[in-house]
C-alpha positions in Angstrom: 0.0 0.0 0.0 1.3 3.1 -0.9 1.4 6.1 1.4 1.0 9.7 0.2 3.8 11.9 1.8 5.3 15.3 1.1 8.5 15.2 -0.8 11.0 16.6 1.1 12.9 19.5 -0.2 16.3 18.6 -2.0 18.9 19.3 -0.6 21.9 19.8 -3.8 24.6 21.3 -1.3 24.9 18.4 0.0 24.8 16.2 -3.2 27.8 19.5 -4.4 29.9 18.6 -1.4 29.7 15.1 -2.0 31.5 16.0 -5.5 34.5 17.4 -3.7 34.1 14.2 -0.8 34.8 11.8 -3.8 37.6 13.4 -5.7 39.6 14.2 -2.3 39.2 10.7 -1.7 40.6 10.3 -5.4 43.3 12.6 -4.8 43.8 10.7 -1.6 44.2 7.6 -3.6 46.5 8.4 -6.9 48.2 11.6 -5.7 50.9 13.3 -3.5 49.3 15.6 -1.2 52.4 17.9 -1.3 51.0 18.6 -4.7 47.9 20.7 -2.8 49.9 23.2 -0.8 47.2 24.6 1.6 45.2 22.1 1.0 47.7 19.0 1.6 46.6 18.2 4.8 42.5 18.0 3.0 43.8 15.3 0.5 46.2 13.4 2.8 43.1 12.9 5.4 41.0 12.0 2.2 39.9 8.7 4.1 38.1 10.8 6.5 35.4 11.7 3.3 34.0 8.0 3.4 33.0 8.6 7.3 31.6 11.8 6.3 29.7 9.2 3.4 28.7 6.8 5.9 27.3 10.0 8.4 25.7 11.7 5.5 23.9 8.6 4.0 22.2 8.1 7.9 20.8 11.5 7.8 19.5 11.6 4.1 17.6 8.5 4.8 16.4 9.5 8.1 15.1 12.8 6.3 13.2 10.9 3.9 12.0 7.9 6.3 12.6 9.0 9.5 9.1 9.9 10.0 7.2 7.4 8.2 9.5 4.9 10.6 8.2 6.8 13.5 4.4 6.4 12.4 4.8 3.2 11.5 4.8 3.5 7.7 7.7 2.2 6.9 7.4 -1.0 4.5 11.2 -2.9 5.7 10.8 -4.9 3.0 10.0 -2.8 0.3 12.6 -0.3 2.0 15.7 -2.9 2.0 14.7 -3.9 -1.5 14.5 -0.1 -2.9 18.4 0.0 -1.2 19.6 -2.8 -2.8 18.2 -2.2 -6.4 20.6 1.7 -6.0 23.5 0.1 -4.1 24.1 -3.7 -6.3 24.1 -2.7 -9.7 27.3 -0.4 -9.5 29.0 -2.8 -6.7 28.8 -5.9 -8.8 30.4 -3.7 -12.0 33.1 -3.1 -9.6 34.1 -6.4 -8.7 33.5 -7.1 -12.6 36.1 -4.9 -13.8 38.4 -5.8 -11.1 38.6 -9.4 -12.5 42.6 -8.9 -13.5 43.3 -8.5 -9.9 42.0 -12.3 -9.0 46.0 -13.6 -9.4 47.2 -11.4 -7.2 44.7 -11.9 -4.3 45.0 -15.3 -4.8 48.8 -15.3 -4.3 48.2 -13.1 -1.5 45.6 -15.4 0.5 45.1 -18.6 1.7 43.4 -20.8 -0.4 40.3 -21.2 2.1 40.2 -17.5 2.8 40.8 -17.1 -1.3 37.4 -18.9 -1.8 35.5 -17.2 1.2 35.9 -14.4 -0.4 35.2 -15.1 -3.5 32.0 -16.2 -1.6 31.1 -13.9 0.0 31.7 -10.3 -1.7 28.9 -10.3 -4.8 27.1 -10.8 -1.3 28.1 -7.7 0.3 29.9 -9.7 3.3 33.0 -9.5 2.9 33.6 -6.3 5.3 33.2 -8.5 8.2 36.4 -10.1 7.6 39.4 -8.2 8.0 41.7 -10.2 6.1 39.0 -10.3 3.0 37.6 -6.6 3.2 39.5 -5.3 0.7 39.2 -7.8 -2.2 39.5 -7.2 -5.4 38.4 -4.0 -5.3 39.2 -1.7 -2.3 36.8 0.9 -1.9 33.9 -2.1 -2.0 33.9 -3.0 2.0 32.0 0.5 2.4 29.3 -1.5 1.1 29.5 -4.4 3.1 29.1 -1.8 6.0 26.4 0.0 4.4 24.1 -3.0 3.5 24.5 -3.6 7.6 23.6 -0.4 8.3 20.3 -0.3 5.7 19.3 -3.4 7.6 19.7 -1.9 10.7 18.2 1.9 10.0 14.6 1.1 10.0 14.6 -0.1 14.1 17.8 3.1 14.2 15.1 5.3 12.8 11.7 4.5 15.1 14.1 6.0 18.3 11.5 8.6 19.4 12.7 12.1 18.3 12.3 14.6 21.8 10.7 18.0 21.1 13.5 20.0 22.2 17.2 20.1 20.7 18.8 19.7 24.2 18.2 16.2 24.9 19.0 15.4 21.1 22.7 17.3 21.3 22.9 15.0 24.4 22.7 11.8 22.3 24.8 13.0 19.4 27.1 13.8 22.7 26.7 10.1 23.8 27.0 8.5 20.2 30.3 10.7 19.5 31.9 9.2 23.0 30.9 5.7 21.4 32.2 6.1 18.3 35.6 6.8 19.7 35.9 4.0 21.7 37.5 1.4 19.3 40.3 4.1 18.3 41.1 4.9 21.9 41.0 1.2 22.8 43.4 0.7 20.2 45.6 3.2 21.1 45.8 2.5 24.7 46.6 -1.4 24.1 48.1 -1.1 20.6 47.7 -4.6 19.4 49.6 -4.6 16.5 52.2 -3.4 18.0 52.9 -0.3 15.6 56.1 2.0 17.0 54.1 4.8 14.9 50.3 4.7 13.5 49.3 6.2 9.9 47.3 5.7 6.7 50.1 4.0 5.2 50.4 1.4 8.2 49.3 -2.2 7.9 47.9 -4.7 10.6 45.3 -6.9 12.0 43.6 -5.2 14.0 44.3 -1.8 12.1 42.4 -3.2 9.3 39.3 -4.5 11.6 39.4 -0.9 12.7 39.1 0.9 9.6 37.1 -1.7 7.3 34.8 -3.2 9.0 31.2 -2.0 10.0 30.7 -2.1 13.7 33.7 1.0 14.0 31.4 3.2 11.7 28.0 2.0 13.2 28.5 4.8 15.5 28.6 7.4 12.5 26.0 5.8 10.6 23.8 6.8 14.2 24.8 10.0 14.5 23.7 11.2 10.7 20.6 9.7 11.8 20.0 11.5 14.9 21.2 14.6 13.2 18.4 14.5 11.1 15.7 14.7 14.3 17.9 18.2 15.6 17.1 19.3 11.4 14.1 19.3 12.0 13.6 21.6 14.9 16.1 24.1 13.0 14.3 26.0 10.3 15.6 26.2 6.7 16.2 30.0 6.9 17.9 30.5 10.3 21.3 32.4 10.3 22.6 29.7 12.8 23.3 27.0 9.6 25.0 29.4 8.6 27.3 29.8 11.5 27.1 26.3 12.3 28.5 25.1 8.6 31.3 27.9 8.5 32.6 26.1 11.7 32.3 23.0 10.8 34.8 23.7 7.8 37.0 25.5 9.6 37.2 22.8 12.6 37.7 19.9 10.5 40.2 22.5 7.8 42.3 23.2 11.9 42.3 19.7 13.0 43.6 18.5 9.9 46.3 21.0 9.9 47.2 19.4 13.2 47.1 16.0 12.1 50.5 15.3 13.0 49.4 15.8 16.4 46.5 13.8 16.6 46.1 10.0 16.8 45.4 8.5 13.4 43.4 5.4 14.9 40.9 8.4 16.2 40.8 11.4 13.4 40.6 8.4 10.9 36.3 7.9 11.9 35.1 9.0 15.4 36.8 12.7 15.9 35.6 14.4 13.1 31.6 13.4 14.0 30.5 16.9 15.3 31.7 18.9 12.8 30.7 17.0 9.9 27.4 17.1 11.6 27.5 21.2 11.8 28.4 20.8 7.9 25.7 19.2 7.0 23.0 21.1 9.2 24.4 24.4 7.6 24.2 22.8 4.1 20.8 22.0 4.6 19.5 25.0 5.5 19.1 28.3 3.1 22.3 30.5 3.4 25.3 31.9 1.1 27.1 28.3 1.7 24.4 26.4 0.4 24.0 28.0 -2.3 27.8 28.0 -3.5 28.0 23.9 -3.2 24.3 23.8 -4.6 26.0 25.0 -7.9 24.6 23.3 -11.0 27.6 21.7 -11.9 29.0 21.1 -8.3 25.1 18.9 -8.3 26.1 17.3 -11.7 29.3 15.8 -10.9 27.6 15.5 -7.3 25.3 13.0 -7.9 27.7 10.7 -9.7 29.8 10.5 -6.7 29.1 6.8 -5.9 30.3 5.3 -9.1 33.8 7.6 -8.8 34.1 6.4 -4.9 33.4 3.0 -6.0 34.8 2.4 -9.7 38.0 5.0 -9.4 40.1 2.1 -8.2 38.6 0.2 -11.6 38.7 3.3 -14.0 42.4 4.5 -13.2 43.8 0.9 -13.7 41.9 0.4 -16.9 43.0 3.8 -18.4 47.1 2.4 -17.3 47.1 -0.8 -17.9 46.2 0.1 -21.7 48.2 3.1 -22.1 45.5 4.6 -23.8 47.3 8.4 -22.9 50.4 7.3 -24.6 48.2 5.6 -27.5 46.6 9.8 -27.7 50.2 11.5 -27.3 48.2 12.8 -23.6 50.3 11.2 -21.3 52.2 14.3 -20.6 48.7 15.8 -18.9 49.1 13.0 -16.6 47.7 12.8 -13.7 45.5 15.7 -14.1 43.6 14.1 -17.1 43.2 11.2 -15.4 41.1 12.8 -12.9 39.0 14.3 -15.3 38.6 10.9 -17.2 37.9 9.1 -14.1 34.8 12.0 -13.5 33.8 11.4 -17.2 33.6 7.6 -16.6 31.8 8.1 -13.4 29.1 9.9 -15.5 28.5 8.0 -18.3 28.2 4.7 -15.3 25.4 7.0 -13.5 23.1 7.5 -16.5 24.4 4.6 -18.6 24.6 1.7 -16.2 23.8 2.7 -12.7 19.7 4.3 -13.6 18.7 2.1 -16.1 19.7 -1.3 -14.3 18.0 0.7 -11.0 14.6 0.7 -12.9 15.0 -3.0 -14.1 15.8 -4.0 -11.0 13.0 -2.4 -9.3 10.5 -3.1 -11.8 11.5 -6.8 -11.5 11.8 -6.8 -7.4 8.6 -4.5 -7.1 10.7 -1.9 -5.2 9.5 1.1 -7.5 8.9 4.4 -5.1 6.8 6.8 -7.5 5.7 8.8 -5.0 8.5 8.8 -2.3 11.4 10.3 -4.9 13.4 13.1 -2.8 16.7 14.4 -1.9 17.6 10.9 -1.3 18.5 10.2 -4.9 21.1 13.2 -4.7 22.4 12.8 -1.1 23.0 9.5 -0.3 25.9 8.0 -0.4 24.4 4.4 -1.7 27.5 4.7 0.4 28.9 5.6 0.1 29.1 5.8 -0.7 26.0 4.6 -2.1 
């Protein structure tokens, strides 16, 4: 049965800042930071953009379900299904075009844990093994973490909202002290016994930290609690405003002392708060939301899933077949590259990604006609996705 609802407004800041999320995390990937000047610090902390992702995609789909949850509204069902027919189409191209990798991750694994994972990511499990999370394509254990997290939003989402923005500050308080337990407990017993921690160190227990879903349940939470405080701030109020232009410039000064802070704890749980001003002040009316809600900031915007999740694909397929050298371009290099890996990222949104969506939905009966919103230019699908 379908309900009528108001669509909520769209909110295309927030799809314009994801552009810039997915490139840094680009930049993070397949360039030197140094390069950036100012800026360095951004790109080398780019892993921090997929727990801004993971925050952002809880509160775009508390905004749009939130309430229905609350009411009792909410069809799971049809809700998980609707998920999976946006997240699966671009997640199985992934591991697709990552097929040349299978030699080396099989000379890099066990046999048994080989064949696991061969099992076990086309089903979006793969995250909650360590050793495995990263297979064959490395950007695809956000998903493995965001399925979990689908499954889990529509009991997250029924938490009764409180009238007043007090008590709700005091559970973003209490989620933000979760979500920085596992980097503090790793810190204090250091387990893989690292002299120094940072996003070029390897271990066990490093890698259950950063890719796996239970250390980012925490910002999954707080994106959807966020969403109850939007909606006792109204659209127009000067403090978005305020509260976005700190948000920047917190996460722009803690970066700057990155050095300085522990990586096991900037890497998710730190930044929480102040991704959480971001995204109130994008969501509201005000000169900041209208600079990243830019028509082309949107455009590029809401192809951010496919770059997050095919960039690793795109930039070996344009270098393994030299096809710069073939054009006499590889002297643009890398710069080119980025701007191929947006192109590509494009043409999988409206090529692939949309019209397998609509099959997919038409064939799972998952179709929403009357519950389209910001959701299809927000979330992260992510990853986000």
């Amino acid at each position: 049965m379908l309900v009528e609802m108001r669509k909520p407004d769209r909110l295309n800041a927030l799809t314009g800042l994801r552009a810039f999320a997915a490139v840094n995390i680009v930049l993070f990937h397949f360039s030197n930071p140094d390069w950036f000047g100012i800026f360095a610090p951004i790109v080398n902390a780019g892993y921090a953009s997929v727990s801004f992702f993971i925050l952002l995609s809880g509160y775009v789909l508390a905004y749009n379900y939130a309430s229905r949850a609350r009411e009792g509204k909410l069809d799971n069902v049809r809700f998980w299904k609707a998920r999976f027919t946006r997240i699966y189409p671009i997640y199985l191209l992934s591991l697709i075009l990552a097929w040349r990798n299978l030699p080396a991750e099989y000379g890099q694994h066990t046999h048994p844990m080989f064949w696991l994972a061969m099992i076990l990511a086309p089903l979006l499990l793969q995250g909650w093994v360590p050793e495995i999370a990263t297979f064959l394509n490395t950007p695809a254990w956000t998903m493995s973490a965001e399925w979990f997290f689908y499954l889990a939003f529509p009991w997250l989402a029924k938490w009764k909202r409180p009238n007043r923005a007090l008590p709700i500050v005091g559970r973003l308080l209490l989620i933000w002290l979760l979500g920085l337990i596992p980097g503090i407990l790793y810190i204090l017993f250091n387990p893989d016994h690292l002299a120094h921690v940072d996003r070029y160190s390897e271990g066990p227990w490093l890698q259950a930290l950063k890719d796996t879903p239970i250390p980012h349940l925490a910002s999954f939470a707080f994106g959807v609690i966020i969403a109850g405080l939007d909606e006792l701030i109204s659209r127009e109020a000067r403090k978005r405003f305020f509260l976005g232009l700190f948000g920047f410039a917190a996460i722009f000064f803690l970066l700057w002392l990155g050095p300085g802070i522990p990586y096991a704890i900037i890497h998710d749980g730190l930044l929480m708060p102040f991704f959480g001003c971001i995204i109130l002040g994008l969501s509201g009316q005000n000169v900041l939301s209208r600079i990243l809600g830019w028509r082309p900031f949107v455009f590029v915007g809401e192809s951010s899933y496919c770059l997050y999740l095919l960039h690793f694909n795109f930039w070996n397929l344009i270098h393994d077949t030299h096809i710069l050298d073939r054009l006499g371009i590889a002297w643009m290099d890398p710069w080119i590259s980025y701007v191929t890996l947006i192109a590509l990222a494009l043409a999988a949104l409206h090529f692939i990604e949309k019209p397998a969506q609509k099959i997919l939905r038409r064939w799972m009966g998952a179709s929403e006609p009357r519950e389209k919103s910001a959701e299809q230019s927000v979330e992260l699908r992510i990853p986000p996705p």
